[in-house]
C-alpha positions in Angstrom: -85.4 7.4 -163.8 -86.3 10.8 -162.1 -88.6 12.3 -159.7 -90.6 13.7 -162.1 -92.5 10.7 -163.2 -96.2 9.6 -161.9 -95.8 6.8 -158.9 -98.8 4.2 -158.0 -100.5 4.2 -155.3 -102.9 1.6 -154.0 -105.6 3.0 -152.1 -106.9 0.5 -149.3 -110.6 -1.2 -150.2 -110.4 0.4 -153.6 -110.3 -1.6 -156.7 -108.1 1.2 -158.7 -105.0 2.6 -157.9 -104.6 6.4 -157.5 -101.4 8.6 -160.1 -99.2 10.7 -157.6 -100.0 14.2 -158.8 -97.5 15.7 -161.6 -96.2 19.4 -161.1 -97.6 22.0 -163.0 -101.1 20.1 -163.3 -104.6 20.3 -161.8 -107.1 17.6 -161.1 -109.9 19.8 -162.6 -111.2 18.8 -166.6 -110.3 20.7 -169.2 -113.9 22.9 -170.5 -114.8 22.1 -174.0 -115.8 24.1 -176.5 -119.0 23.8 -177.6 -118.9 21.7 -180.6 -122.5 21.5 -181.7 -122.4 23.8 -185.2 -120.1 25.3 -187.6 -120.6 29.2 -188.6 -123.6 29.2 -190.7 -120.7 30.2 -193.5 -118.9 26.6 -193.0 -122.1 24.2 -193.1 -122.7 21.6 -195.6 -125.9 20.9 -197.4 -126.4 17.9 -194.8 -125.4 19.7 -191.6 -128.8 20.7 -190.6 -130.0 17.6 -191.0 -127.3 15.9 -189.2 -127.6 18.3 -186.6 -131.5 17.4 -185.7 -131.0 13.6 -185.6 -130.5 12.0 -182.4 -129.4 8.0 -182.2 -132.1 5.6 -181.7 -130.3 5.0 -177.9 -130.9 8.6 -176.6 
């Protein structure tokens, strides 16, 4: 084993344990794309449609 892997660390009162940070990484998220359409070149003949809908949940 090496020093280069994550450790456990049990964080008093907390139900989770905290990762020991790795080198070279941040804690921030990665940004996403935005991943709502395809060029208008790309679509499908449903795309539009598919696009509009919304599940019954939202």
């Amino acid at each position: 084993m090496t020093d280069e892997r994550q450790r456990i660390v049990r964080v008093a009162g907390a139900r989770r344990a905290k990762l020991t940070p790795v080198e070279g990484t941040t804690s921030e998220p990665h940004a996403r794309e935005d991943p709502s359409a395809p060029p208008p070149a790309e679509r499908g003949p449903n795309d539009e449609r598919m696009l509009r809908e919304v599940p019954p949940h939202y």
